[in-house]
C-alpha positions as CSV (number, residue, x, y, z in Angstrom):
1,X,-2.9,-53.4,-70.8
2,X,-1.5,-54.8,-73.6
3,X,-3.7,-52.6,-76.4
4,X,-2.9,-48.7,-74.5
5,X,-1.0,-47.6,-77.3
6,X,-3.3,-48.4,-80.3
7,X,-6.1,-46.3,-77.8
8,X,-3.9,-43.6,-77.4
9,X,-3.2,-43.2,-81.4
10,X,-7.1,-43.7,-81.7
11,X,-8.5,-41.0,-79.2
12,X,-5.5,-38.2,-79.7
13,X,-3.9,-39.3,-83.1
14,X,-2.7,-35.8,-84.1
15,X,-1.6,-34.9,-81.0
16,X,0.4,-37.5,-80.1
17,X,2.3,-38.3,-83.4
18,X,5.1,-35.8,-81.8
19,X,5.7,-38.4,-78.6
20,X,7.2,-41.9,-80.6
21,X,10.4,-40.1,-79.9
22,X,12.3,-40.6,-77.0
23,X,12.5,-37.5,-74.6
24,X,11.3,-35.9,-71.7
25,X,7.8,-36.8,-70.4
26,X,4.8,-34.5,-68.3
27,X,2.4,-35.9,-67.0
28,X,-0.4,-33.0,-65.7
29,X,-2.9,-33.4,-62.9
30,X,-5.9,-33.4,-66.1
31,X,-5.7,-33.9,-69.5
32,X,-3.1,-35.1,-72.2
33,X,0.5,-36.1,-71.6
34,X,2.8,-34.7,-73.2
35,X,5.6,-37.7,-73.9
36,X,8.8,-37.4,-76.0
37,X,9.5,-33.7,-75.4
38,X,12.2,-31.8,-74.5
39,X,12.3,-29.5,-71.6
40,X,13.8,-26.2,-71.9
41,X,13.7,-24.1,-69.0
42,X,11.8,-23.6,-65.7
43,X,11.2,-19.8,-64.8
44,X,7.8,-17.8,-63.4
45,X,6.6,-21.0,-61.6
46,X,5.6,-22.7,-65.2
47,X,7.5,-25.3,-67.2
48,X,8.6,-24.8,-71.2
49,X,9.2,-27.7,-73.4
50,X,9.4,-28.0,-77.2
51,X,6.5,-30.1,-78.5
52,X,5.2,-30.9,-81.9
53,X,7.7,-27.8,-83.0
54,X,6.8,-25.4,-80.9
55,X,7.2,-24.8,-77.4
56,X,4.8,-24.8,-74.7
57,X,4.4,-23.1,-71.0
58,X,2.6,-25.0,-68.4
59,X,2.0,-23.9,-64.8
60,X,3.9,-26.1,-62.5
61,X,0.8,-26.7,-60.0
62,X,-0.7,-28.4,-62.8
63,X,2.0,-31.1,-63.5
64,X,1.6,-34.1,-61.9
65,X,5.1,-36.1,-62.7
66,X,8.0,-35.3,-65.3
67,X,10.6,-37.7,-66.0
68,X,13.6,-36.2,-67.5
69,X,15.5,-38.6,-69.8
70,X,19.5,-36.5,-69.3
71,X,18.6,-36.1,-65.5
72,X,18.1,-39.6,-63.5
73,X,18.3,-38.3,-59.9
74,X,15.5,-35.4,-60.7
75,X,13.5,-38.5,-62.1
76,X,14.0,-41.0,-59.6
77,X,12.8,-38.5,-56.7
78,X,9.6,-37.9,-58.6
79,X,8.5,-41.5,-59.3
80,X,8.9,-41.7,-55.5
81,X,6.8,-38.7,-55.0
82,X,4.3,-40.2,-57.6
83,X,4.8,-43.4,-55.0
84,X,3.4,-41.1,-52.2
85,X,7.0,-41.7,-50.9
86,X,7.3,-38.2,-50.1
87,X,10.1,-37.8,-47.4
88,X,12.2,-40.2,-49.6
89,X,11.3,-37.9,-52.4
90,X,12.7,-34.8,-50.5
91,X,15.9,-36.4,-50.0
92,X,16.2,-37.1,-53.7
93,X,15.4,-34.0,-54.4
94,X,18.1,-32.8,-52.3
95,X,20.4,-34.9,-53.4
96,X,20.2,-34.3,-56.7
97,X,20.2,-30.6,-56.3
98,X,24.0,-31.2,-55.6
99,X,24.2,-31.4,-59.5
100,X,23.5,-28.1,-60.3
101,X,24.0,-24.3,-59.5
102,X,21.5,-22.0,-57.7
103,X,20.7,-20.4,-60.7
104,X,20.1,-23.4,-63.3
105,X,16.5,-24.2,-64.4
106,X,17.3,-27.4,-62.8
107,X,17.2,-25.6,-59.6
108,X,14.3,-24.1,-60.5
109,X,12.5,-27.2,-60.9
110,X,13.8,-29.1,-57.6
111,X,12.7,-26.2,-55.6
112,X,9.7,-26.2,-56.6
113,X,8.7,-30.2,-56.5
114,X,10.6,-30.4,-53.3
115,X,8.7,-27.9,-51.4
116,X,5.4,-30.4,-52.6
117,X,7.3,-33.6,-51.3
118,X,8.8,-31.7,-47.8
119,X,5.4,-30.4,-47.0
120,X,3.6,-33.7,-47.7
121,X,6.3,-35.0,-45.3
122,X,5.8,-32.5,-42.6
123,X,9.2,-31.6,-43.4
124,X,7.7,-28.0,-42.9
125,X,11.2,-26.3,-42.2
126,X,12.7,-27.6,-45.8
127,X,9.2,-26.3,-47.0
128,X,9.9,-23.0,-45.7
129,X,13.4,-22.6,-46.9
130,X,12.3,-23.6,-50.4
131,X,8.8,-21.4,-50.2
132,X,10.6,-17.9,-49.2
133,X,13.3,-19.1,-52.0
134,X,10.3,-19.2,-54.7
135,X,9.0,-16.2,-53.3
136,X,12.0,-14.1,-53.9
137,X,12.6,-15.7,-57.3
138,X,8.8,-14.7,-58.8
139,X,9.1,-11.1,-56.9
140,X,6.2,-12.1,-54.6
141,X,3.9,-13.5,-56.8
142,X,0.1,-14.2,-55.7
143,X,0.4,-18.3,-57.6
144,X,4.0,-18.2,-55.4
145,X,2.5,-17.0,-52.1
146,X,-0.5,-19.5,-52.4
147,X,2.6,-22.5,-52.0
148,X,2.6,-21.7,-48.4
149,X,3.8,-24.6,-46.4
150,X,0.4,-26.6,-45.1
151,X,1.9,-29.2,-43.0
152,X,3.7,-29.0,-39.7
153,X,6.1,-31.5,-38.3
154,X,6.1,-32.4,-34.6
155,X,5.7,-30.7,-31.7
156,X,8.9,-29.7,-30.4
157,X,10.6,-31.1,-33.9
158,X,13.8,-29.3,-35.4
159,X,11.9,-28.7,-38.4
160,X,9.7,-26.5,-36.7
161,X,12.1,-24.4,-35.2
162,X,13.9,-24.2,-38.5
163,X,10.4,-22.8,-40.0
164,X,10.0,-20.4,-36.9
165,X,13.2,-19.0,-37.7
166,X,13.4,-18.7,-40.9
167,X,9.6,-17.2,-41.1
168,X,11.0,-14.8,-38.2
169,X,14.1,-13.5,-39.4
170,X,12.4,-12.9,-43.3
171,X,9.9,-10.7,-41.1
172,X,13.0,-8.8,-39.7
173,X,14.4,-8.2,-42.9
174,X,13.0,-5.2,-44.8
175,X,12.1,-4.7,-47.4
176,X,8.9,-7.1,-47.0
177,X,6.1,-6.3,-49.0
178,X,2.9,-6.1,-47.6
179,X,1.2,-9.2,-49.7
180,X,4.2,-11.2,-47.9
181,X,3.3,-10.3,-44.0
182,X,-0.4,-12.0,-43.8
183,X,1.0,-15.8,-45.2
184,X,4.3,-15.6,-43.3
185,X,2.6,-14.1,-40.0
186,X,-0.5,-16.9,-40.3
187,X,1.9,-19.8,-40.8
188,X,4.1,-18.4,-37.6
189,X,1.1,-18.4,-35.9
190,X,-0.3,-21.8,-36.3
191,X,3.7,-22.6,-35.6
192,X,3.8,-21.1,-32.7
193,X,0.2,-22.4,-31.4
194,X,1.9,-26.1,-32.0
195,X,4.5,-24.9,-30.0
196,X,2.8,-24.0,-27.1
197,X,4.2,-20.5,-27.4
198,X,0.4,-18.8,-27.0
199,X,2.1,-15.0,-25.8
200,X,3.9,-15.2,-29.4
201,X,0.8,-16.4,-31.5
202,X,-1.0,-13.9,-29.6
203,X,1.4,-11.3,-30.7
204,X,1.2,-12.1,-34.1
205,X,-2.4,-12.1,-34.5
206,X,-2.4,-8.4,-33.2
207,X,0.1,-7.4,-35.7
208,X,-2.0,-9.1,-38.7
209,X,-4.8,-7.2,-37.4
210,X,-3.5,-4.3,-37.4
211,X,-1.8,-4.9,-40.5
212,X,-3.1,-3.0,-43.9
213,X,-4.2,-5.0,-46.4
214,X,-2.6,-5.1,-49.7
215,X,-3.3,-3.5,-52.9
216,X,-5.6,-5.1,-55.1
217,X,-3.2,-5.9,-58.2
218,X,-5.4,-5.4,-61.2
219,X,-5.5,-8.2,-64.2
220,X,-4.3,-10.9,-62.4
221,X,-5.9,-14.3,-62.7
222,X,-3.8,-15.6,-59.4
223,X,-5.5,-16.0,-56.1
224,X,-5.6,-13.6,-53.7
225,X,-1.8,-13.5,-52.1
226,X,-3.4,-14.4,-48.5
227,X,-5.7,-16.8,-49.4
228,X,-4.8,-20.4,-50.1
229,X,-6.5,-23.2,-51.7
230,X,-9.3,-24.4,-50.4
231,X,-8.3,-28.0,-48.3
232,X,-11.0,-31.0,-48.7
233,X,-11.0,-33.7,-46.8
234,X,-10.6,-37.2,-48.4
235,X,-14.1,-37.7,-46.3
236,X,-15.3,-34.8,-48.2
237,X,-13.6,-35.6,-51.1
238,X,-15.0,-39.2,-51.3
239,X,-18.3,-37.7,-50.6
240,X,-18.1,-35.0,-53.3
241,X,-17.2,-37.5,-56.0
242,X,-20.2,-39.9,-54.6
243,X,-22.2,-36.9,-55.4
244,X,-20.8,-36.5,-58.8
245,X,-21.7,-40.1,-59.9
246,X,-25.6,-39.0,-58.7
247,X,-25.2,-35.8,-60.9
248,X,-23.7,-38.1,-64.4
249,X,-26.7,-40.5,-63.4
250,X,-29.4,-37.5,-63.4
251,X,-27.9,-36.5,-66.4
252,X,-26.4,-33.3,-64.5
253,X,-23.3,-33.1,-66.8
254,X,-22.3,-29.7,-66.2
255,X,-22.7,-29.4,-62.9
256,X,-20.6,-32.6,-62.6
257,X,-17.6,-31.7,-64.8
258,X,-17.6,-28.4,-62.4
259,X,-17.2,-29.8,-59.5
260,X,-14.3,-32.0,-60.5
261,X,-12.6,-28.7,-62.1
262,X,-12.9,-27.3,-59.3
263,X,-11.2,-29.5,-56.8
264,X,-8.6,-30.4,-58.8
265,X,-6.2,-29.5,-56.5
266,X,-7.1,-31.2,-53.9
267,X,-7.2,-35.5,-55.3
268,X,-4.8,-36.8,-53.5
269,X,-3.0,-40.3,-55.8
270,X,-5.7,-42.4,-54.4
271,X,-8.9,-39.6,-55.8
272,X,-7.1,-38.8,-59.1
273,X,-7.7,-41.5,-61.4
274,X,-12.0,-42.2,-60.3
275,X,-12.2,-38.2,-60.3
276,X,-10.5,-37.9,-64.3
277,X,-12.8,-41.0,-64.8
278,X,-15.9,-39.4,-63.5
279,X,-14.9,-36.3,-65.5
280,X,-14.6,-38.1,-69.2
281,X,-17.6,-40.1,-68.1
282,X,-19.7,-36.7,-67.8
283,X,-17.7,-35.4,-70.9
284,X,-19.0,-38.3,-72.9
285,X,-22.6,-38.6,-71.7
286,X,-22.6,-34.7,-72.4
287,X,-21.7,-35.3,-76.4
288,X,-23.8,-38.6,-76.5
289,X,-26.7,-36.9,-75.1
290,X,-26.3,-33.8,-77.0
291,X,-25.8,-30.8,-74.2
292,X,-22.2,-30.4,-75.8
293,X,-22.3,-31.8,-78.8
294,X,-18.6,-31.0,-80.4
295,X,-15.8,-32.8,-81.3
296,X,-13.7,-30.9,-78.7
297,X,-15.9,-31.9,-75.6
298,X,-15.4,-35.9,-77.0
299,X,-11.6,-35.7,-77.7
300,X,-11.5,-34.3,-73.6
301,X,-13.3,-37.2,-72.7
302,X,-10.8,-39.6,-74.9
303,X,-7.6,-37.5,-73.0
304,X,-9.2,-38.3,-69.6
305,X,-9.6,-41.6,-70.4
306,X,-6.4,-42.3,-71.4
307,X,-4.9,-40.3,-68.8
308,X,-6.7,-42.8,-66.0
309,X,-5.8,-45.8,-68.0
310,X,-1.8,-44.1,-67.7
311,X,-2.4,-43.7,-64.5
312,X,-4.2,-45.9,-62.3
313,X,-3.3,-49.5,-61.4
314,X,-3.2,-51.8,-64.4
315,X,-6.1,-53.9,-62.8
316,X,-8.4,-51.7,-61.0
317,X,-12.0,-51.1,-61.7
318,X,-11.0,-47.7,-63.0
319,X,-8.5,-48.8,-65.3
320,X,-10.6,-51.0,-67.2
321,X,-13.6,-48.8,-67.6
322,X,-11.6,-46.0,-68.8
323,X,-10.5,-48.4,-71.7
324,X,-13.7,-49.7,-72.3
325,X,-14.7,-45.8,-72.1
326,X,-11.5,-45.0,-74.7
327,X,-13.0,-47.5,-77.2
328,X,-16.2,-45.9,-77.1
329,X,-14.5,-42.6,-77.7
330,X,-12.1,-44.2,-80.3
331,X,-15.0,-45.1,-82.5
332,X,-17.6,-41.8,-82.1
333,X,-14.4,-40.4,-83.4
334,X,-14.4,-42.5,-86.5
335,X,-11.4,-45.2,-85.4
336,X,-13.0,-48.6,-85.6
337,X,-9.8,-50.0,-85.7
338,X,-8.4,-48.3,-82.5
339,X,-11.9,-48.6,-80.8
340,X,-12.1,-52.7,-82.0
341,X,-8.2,-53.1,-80.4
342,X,-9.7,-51.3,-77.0
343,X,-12.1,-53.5,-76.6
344,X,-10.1,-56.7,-77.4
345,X,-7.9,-55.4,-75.1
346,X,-10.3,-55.2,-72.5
347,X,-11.9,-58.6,-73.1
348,X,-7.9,-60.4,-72.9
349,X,-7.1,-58.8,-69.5
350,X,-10.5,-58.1,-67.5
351,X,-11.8,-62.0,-68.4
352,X,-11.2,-62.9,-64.9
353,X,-10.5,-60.3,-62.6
354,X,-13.3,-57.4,-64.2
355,X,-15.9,-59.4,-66.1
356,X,-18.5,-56.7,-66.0
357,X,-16.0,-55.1,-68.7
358,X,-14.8,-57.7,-70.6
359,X,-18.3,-58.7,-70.8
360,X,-19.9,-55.4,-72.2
361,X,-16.5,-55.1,-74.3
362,X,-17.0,-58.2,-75.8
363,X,-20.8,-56.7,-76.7
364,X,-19.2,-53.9,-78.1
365,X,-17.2,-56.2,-80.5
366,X,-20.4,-58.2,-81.6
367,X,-22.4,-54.4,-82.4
368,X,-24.3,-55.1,-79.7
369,X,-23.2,-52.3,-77.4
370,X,-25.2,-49.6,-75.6
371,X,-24.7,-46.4,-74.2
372,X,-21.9,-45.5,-72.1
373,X,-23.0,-46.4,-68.5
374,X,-24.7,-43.4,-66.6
């Protein structure tokens, strides 16, 4: 849409007066992106980049894309990952790991995204490799342990005798920590069940029984080290968010922005952008309706917006309500002029395909608007 810019400056003025330069961009799974900055490192499974002077740390499970202006290759693989593309975004990845040496933040980085686009692929042997390599680098973590490969290739593939193998010989090599047996000896096991190799899965569920469990480790906020995320279905998933439109339309705000938070991880491309609209949606009602009545609750609302309007295909239904949505956002905020170029916007690009919008945008222009829709 022709207008995104002016609804950007609108809803998130201060905060984005730091991206008109050209730079590095980071797009996370929720909330603002951060365009124009300059990455700095990659270390402890979180990204640093220098933003509005100072530099930020952001957990790499929560990034959705970066595009790296000095480093082409690392951004062509993820725009294909972004694509869904994932086995083309493994090789990318690979290839452009050529570039740099084991060490090099770069490295950092690639392992980490290509472990997400080899187990989306299945490519559960190049998952491996690059899991027990993350692993080792963050000293057995809890947030590194939780990347444990999900996917399997094939039965009787060469990637899953890779994983076997490497999964087998890591066992064999002391030290192992204890926190490391359970998620190594549970992916073996599902491997070897695929395999038809019951006498081995057998085997290893006798030793994870009889295995201690680990030592609490006090103060952490990272899951438990055995324990991954919980998988929804995109059955479930399209049910859940059916069920969060009924909460926004009983006026359930809450309960509705929880249950988006806390699945998160689990939108797939085709969730994300009706999820982060549902979520401004309840963010908005919230403020209009006064149950969270602050300026911080709206300018969330404004960053999901814009995120879905980023995001989602130029001329889907979720794309123009979150515009609409921004320009309602844009002038609660005090923008008229940002909130009057959303909705002209709107009425110029949904006349024919979205009417519904254009329609209540156009209303919106004359004064004549209502609420946000419920």
């Amino acid at each position: 849409m022709a207008m995104r810019a002016a609804v950007l400056a609108g809803a998130t003025a201060a905060a984005l007066a730091a991206g008109a330069a050209r730079g590095d961009d980071i797009i996370p799974v929720s909330g603002i992106p951060y365009m124009g900055v300059q990455v700095t490192d990659v270390s402890g499974l979180e990204i640093s980049f220098r933003w509005g002077g100072r530099t930020h740390r952001k957990p790499l499970s929560e990034v959705k894309s970066i595009r790296l202006t000095d480093y082409p290759a690392i951004t062509a693989a993820e725009d294909l990952l972004a694509k869904g593309k994932a086995a083309e975004a493994a090789d990318a990845y690979d290839k452009s790991a050529r570039s740099f040496g084991a060490d090099d933040w770069q490295s950092r980085l690639i392992r980490h995204r290509r472990l997400l686009a080899a187990d989306r692929a299945g490519r559960v042997g190049r998952a491996v490799a690059d899991w027990l390599a993350i692993v080792e680098e963050a000293r057995t973590s809890r947030r590194a342990l939780a990347l444990r490969p999900s996917h399997l290739g094939r039965r009787g593939s060469e990637d899953n005798a890779k994983a076997i193998d490497l999964l087998a010989a890591r066992l064999e090599t002391p030290p192992v920590p204890d926190e490391l047996k359970a998620p190594i000896g549970r992916l073996l096991v599902d491997l070897y069940t695929l395999e038809g190799k019951q006498a081995k899965a057998d085997e290893m569920k006798k030793l994870l029984r009889a295995a201690p469990a680990p030592p609490p480790k006090g103060g952490t906020t990272e899951p438990p080290a055995n324990e991954q995320p919980v998988e929804v279905s995109s059955a479930g998933l399209g049910a859940q968010l059916a069920a969060v439109a009924e909460d926004i339309k009983g006026r359930r705000y809450a309960s509705a922005m929880q249950a988006i938070q806390n699945n998160l991880r689990n939108y797939q491309e085709r969730e994300l952008p009706q999820a982060m609209l549902l979520l401004g949606k309840a963010q908005l009602l919230s403020y209009e309706n006064g149950a969270a009545r602050s300026r911080e609750t709206l300018n969330k609302a404004g960053l999901n917006f814009m995120w879905v309007v980023v995001a989602a295909h130029p001329g889907s239904a979720e794309a123009a309500e979150a515009m609409y949505l921004a320009g309602r956002v844009c002038r609660l905020l005090g923008n008229r002029t940002a909130a009057d170029n959303a909705f002209r916007d709107v009425v110029r690009s949904c006349r024919n395909s979205r009417k519904e919008w254009a329609d209540k945008a156009a209303a919106e222009l004359r004064g004549k608007g209502g609420a946000a829709e419920r």
